[in-house]
BASEKOL-996491 format. One record per residue (C-alpha): x, z, y negated; residue in one letter. Coordinates in Angstrom, 3 decimals, decimal comma, always signed. Layout:
BEGIN
{X: X | Z: Z | Y: Y | rest: A}
...
// end
This chain:
BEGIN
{X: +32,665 | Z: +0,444 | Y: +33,003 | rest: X}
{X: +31,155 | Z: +2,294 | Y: +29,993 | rest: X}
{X: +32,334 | Z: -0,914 | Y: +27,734 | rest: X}
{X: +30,434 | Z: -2,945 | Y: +29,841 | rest: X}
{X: +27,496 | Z: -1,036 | Y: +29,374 | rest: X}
{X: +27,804 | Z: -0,450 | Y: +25,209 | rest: X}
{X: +28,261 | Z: -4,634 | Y: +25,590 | rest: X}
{X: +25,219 | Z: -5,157 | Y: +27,459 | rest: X}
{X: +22,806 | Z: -2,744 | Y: +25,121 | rest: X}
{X: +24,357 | Z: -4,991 | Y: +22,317 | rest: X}
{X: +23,945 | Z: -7,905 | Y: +23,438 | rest: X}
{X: +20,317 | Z: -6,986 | Y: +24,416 | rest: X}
{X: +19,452 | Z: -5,314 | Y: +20,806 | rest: X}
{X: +20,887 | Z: -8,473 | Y: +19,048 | rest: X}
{X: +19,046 | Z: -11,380 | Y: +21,529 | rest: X}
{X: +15,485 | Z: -8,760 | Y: +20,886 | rest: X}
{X: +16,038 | Z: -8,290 | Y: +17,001 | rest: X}
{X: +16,305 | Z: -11,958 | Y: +16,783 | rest: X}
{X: +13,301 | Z: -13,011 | Y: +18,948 | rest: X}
{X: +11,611 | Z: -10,765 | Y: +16,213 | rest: X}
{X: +12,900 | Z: -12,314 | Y: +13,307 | rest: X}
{X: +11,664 | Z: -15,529 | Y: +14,938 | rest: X}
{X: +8,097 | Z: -13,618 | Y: +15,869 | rest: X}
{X: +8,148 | Z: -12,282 | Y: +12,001 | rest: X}
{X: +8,972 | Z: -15,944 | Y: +10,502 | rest: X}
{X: +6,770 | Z: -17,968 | Y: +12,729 | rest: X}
{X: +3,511 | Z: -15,430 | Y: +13,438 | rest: X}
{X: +2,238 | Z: -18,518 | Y: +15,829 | rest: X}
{X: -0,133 | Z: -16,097 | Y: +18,600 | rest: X}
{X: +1,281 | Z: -18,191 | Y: +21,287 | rest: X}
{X: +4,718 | Z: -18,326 | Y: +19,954 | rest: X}
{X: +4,841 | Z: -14,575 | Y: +19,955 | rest: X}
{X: +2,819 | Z: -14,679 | Y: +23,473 | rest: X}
{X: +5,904 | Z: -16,148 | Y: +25,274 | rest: X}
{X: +8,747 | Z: -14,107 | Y: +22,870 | rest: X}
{X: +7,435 | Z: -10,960 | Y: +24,425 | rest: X}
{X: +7,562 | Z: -12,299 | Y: +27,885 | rest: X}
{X: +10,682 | Z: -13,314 | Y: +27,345 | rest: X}
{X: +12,184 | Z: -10,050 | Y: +25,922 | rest: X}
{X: +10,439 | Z: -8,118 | Y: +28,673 | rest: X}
{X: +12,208 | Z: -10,511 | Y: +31,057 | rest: X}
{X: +15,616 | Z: -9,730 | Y: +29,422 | rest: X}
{X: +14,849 | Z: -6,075 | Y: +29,070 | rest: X}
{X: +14,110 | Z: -5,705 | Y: +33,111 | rest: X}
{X: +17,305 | Z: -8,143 | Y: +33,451 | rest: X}
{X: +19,949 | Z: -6,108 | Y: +31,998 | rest: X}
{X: +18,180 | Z: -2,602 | Y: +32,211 | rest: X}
{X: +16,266 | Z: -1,720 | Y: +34,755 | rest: X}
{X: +17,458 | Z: -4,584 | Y: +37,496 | rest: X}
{X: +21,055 | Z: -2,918 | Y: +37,648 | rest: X}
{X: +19,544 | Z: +0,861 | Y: +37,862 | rest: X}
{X: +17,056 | Z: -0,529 | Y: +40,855 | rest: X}
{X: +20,435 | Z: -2,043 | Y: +42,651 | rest: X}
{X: +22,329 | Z: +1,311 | Y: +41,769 | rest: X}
{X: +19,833 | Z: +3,394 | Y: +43,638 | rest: X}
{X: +19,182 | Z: +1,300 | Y: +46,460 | rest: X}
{X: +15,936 | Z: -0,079 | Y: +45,804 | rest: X}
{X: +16,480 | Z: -3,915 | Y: +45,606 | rest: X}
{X: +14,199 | Z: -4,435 | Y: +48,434 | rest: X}
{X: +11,898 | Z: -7,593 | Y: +47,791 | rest: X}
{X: +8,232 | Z: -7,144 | Y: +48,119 | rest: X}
// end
């Protein structure tokens, strides 16, 4: 269980370090417009998703 986890936050820092490499490389404003939607969209994926499950509160609104 706690490899899963350390797996996951890797996973996550490496796909986010290289959206910003890409975001550093290529400042296009709309480029770096849908990165950050994108990361944000991982980040609530594999972060706070599973805690909402965990605690009961995957009701959809």
């Amino acid at each position: 269980m706690m490899l899963n986890t350390i797996l996951k936050l890797a996973a996550l820092a490496s796909f986010v370090a290289s959206v910003t490499v890409l975001a550093i490389y290529v400042p296009d404003l709309d480029l770096i417009a849908v990165l950050i939607i994108v990361a944000v969209m991982a980040i609530y994926d594999f972060l706070i998703r599973p805690i909402r499950i965990r605690n009961g509160n995957n009701r959809q609104r």
